[in-house]
Z-matrix of the N, CA and C atoms (Angstrom, degrees):
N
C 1 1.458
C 2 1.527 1 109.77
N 3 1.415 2 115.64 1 149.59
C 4 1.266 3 114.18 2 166.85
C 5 1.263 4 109.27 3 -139.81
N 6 1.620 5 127.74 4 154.52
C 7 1.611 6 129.45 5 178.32
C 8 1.209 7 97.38 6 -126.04
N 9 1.109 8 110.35 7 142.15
C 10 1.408 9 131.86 8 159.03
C 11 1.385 10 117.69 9 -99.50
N 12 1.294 11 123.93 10 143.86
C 13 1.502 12 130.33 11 -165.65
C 14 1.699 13 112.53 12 -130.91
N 15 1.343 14 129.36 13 86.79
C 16 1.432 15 114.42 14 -154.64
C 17 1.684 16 84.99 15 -95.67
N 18 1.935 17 111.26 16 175.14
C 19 0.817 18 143.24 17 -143.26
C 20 1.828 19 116.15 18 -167.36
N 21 1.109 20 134.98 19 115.26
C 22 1.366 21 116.75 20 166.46
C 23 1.620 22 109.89 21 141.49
N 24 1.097 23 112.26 22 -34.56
C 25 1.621 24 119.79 23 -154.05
C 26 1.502 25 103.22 24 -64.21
N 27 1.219 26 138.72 25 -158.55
C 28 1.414 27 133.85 26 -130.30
C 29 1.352 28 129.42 27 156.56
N 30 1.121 29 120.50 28 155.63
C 31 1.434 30 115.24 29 145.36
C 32 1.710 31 107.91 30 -128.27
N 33 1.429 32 108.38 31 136.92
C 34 1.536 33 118.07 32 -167.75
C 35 1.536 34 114.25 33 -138.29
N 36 1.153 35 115.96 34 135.94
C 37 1.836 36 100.95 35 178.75
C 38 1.756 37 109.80 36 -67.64
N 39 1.024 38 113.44 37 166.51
C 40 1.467 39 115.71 38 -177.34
C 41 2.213 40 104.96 39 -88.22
N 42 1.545 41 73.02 40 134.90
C 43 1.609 42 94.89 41 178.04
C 44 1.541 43 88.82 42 115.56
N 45 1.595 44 141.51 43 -8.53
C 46 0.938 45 133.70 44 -178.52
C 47 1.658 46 126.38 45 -94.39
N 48 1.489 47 142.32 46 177.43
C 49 0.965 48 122.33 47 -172.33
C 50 1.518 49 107.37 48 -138.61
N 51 1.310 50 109.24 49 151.36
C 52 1.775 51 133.85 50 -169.22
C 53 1.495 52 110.92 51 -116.51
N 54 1.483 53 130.62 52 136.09
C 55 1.283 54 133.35 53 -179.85
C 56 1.534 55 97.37 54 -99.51
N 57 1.176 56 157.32 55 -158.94
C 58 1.247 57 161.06 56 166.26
C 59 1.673 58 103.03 57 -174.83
N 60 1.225 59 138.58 58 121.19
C 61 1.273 60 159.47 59 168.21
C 62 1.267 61 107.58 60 -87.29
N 63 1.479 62 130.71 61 135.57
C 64 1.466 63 137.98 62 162.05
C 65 1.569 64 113.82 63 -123.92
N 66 1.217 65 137.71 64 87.43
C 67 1.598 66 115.90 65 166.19
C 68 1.278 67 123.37 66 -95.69
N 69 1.326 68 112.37 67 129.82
C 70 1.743 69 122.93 68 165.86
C 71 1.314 70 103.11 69 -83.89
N 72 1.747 71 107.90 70 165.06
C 73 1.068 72 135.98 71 178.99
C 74 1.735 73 122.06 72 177.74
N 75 0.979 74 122.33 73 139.21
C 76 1.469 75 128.76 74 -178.08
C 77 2.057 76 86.26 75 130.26
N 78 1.466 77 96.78 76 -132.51
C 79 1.456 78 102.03 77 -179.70
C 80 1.732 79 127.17 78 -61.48
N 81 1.386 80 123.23 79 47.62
C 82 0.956 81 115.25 80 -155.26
C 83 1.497 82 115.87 81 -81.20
N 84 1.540 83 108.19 82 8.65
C 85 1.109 84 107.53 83 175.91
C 86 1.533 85 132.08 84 -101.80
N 87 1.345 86 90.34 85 23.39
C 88 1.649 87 132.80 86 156.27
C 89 1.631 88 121.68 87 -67.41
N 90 1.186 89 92.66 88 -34.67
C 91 1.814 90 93.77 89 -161.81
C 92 1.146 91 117.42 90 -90.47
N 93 1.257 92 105.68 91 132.68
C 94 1.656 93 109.61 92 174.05
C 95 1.722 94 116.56 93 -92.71
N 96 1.659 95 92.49 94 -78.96
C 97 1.611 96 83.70 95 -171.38
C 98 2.077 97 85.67 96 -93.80
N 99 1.783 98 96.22 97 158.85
C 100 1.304 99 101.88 98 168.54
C 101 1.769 100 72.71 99 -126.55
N 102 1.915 101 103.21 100 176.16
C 103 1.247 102 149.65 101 -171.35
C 104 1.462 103 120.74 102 179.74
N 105 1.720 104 104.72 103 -174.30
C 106 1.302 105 127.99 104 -178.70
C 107 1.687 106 106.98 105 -132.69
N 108 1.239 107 113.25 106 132.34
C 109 1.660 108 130.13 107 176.65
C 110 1.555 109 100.53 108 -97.52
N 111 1.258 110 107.84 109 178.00
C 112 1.492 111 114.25 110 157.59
C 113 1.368 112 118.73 111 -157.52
N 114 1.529 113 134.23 112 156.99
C 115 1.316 114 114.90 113 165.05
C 116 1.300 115 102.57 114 -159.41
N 117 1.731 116 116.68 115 131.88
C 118 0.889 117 120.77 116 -135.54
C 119 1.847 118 98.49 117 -125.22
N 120 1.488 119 127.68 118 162.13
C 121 1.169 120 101.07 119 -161.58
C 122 1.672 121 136.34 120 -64.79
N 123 1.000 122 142.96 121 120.40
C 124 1.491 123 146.47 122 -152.79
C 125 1.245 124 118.25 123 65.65
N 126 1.549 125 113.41 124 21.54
C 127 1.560 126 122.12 125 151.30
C 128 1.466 127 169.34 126 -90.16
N 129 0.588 128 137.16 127 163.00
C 130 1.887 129 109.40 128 169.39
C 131 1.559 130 121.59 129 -62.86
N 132 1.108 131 101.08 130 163.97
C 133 1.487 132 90.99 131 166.08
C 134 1.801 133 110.93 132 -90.30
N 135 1.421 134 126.96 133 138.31
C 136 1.075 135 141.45 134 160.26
C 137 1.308 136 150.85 135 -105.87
N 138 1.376 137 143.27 136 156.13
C 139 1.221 138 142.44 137 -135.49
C 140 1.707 139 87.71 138 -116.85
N 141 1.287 140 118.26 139 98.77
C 142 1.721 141 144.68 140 174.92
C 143 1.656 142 96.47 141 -55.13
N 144 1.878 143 98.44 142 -88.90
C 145 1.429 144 117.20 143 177.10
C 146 1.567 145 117.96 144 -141.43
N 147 1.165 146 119.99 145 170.89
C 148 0.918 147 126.36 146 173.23
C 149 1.717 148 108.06 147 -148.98
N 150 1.744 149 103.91 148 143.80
C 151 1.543 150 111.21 149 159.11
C 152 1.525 151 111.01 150 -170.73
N 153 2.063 152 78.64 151 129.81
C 154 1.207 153 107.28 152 175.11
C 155 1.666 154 128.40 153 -3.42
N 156 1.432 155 102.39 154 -146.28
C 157 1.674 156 115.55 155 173.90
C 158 1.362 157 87.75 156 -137.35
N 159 1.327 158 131.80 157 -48.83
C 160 1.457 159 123.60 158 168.76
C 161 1.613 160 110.03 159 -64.05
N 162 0.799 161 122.02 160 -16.11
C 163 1.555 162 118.14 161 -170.06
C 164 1.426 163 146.46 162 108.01
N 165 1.369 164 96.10 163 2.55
C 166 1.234 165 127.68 164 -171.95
C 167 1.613 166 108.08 165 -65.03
N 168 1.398 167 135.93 166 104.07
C 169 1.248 168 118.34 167 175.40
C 170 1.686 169 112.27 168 -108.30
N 171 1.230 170 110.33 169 166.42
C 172 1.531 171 139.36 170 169.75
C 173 1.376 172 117.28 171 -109.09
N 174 1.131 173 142.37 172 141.71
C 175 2.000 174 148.52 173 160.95
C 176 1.548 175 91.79 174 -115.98
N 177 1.609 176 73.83 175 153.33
C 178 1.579 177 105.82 176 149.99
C 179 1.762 178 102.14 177 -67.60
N 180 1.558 179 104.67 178 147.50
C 181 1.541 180 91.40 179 158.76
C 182 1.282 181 131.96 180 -83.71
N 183 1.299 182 98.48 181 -18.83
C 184 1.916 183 97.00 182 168.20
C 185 1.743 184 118.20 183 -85.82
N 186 1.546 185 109.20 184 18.49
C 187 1.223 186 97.73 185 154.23
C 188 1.577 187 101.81 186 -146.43
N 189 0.998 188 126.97 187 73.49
C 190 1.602 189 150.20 188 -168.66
C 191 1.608 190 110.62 189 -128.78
N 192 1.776 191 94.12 190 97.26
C 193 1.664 192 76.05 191 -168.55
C 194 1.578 193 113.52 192 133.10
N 195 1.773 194 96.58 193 -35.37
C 196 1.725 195 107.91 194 -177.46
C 197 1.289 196 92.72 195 -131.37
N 198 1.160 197 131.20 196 -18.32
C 199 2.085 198 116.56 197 -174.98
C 200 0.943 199 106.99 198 -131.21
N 201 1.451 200 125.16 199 130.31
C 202 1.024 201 136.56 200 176.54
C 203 1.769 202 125.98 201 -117.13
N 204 1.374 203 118.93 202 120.53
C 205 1.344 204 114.41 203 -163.50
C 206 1.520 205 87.91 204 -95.92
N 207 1.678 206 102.98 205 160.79
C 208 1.379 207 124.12 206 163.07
C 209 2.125 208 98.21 207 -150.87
N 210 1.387 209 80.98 208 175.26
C 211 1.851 210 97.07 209 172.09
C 212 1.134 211 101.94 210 -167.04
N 213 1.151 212 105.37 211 136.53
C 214 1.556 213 149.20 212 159.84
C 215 1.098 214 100.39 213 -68.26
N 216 1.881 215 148.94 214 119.10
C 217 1.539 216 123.27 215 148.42
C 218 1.624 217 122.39 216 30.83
N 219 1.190 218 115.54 217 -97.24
C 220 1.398 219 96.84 218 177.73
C 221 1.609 220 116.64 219 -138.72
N 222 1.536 221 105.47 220 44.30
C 223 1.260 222 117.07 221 177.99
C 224 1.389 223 99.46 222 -125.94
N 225 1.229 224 140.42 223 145.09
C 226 1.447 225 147.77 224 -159.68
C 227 1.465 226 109.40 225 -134.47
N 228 1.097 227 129.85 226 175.79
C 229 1.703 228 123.46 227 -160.65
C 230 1.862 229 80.72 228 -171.10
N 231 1.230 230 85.01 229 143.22
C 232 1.953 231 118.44 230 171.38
C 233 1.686 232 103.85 231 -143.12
N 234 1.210 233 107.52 232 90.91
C 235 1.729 234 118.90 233 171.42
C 236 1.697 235 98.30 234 -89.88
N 237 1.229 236 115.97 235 108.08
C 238 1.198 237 126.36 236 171.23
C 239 1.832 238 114.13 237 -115.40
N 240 1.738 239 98.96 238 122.25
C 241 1.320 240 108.75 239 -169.23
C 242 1.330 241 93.55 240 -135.91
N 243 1.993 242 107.24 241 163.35
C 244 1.354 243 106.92 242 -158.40
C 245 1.940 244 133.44 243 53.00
N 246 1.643 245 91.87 244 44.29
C 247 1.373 246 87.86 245 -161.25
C 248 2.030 247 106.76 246 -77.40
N 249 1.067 248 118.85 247 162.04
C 250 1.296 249 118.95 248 -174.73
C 251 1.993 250 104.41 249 -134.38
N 252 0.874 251 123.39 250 175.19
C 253 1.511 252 137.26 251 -161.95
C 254 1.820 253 100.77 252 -79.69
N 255 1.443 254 101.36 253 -41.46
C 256 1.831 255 102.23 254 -174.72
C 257 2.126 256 80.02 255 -73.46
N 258 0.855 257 142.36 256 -44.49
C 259 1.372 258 99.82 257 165.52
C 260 1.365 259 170.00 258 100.14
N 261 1.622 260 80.16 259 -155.06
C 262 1.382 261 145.89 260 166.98
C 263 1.725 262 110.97 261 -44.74
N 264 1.585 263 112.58 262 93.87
C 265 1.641 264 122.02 263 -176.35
C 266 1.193 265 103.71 264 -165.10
N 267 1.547 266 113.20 265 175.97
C 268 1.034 267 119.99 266 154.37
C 269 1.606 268 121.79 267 -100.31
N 270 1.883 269 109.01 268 137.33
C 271 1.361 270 95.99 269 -146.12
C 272 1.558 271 74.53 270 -114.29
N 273 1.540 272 112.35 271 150.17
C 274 1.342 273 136.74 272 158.88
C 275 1.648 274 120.28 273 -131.68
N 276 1.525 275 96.05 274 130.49
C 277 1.465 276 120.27 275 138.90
C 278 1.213 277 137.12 276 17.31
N 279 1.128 278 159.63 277 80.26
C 280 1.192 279 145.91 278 170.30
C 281 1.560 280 150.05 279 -105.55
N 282 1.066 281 117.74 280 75.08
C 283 1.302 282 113.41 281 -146.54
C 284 1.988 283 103.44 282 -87.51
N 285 1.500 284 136.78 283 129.38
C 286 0.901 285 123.78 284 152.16
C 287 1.400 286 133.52 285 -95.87
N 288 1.492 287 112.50 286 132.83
C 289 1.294 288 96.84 287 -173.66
C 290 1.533 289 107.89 288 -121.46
N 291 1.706 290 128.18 289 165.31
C 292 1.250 291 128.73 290 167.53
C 293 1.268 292 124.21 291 -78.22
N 294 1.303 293 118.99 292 144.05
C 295 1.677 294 116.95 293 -174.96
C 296 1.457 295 100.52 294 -147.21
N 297 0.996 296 102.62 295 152.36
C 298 1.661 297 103.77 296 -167.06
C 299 1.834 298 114.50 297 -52.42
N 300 1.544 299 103.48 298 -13.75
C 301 1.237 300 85.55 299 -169.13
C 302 1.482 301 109.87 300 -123.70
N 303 1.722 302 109.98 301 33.99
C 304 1.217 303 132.24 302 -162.94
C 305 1.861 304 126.93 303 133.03
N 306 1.691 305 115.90 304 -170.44
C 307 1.214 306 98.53 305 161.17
C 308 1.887 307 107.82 306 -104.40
N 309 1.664 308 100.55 307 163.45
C 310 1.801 309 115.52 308 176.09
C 311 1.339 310 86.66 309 -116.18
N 312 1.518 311 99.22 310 148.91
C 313 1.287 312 117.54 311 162.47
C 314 1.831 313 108.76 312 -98.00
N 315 1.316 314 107.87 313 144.20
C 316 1.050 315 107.10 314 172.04
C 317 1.793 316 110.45 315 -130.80
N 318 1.177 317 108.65 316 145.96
C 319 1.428 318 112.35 317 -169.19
C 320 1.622 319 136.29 318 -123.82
N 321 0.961 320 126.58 319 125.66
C 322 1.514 321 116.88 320 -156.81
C 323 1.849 322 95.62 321 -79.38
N 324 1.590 323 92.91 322 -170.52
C 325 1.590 324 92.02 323 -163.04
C 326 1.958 325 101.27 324 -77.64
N 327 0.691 326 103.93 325 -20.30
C 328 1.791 327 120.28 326 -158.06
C 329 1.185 328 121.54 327 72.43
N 330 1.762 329 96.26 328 157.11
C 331 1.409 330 99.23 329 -154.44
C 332 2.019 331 92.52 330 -125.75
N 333 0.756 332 121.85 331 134.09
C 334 1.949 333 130.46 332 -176.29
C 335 1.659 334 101.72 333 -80.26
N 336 1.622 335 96.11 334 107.59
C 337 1.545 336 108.45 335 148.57
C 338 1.118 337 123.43 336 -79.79
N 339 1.695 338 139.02 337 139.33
C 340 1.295 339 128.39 338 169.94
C 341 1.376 340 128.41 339 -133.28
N 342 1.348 341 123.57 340 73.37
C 343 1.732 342 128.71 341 -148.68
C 344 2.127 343 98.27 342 -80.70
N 345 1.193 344 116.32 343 108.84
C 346 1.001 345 125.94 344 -174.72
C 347 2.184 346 97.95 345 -89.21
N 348 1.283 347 96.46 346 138.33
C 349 1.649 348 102.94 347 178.15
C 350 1.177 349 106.96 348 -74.68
């Protein structure tokens, strides 16, 4: 098992910026790639960022440019700057881990961004 514990969220006017904290713990020596989802109201949930274990990251393209992921071992970071009203979700956690019969996602509780215009 692993938990994730997020940290950071807010309410901020838009053009402003949010740090977001994630720490795992339990099996963390499971995980490969960690990230950030989002889902926003009457939406799906979506793929923010992602990075690797080597370091390799991925964006959303509508936030490419303003957020930037990093990780620590098994604590993860979402520095979000230039924030704007679209946003506006609740952002979760993502930890992937390996299991013999593939990867699980595991997911923190989420934490509410709120970029006011």
């Amino acid at each position: 098992q692993v938990q994730l514990v997020e940290s950071g969220g807010g309410l901020v006017q838009a053009g402003g910026s949010l740090r977001l904290s994630c720490a795992a713990s339990g099996r963390i020596f499971s995980i490969n790639a960690m990230g950030w989802y989002r889902q926003g109201p009457g939406k799906q949930r979506e793929l923010v960022a992602l990075i690797s274990s080597g370091g390799t990251t991925n964006y959303a393209d509508s936030v490419k440019g303003r957020f930037t992921i990093s990780r620590d071992g098994a604590k993860v970071y979402l520095q979000m700057n230039s924030l704007n009203p679209e946003d506006t979700a609740v952002y979760y956690c993502d930890a992937k881990a390996n299991m013999a019969w593939g990867v699980y996602d595991y997911w923190g509780q989420g934490t509410q961004v709120t970029v006011s215009s």
